[in-house]
N, C-alpha and C positions, 0 to 999 in steps of 0.2 A: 973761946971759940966753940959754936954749937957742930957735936958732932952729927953723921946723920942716923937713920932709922937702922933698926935692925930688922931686917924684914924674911918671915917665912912663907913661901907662895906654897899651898897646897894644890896640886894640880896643875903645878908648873910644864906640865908636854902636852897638853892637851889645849886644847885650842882657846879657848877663854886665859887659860893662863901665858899663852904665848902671847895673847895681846896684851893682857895687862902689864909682860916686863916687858915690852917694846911700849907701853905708855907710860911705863912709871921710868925707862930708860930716858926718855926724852925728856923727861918732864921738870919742877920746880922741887921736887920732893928730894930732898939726898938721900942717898940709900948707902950707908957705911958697909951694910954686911946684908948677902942675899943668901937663903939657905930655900933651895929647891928639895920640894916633895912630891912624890907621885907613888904609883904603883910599880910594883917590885918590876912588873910585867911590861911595865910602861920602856918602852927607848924615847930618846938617847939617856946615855948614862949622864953625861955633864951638858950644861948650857954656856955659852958666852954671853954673857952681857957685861957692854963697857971696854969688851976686849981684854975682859978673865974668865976663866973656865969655872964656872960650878958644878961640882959633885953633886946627883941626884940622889937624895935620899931617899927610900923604902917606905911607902908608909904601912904598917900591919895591918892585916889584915881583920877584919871585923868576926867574930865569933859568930857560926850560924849564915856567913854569908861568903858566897865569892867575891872574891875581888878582881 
């Protein structure tokens, strides 16, 4: 049995990535495992998709720049 993708959204609270888990939720694609990234700064901390909570993770920040 094929399992499914493992997927990292960078920029998972911002709004392009809101769409994309509400398209890739709907969609044809399986997704076994979702790991949300944003900025430290970024809220919320967790996402629901599917009707589980993901943990937003940190992304560091870039040397020489704000984030």
């Amino acid at each position: 049995m094929k399992k499914g993708l493992r997927l990292a959204l960078v920029g998972a609270t911002g709004a392009v990535g809101q769409d994309l888990i509400e398209t890739l939720e709907g969609g044809m694609i399986p997704i076994e495992e979702w790991r949300m990234i944003a900025r430290a700064s970024s809220t919320p901390t967790s996402i629901d998709v599917g009707g589980k909570s993901h943990r937003v993770l940190a992304l560091p920040g870039v040397p020489g720049r704000s984030a």
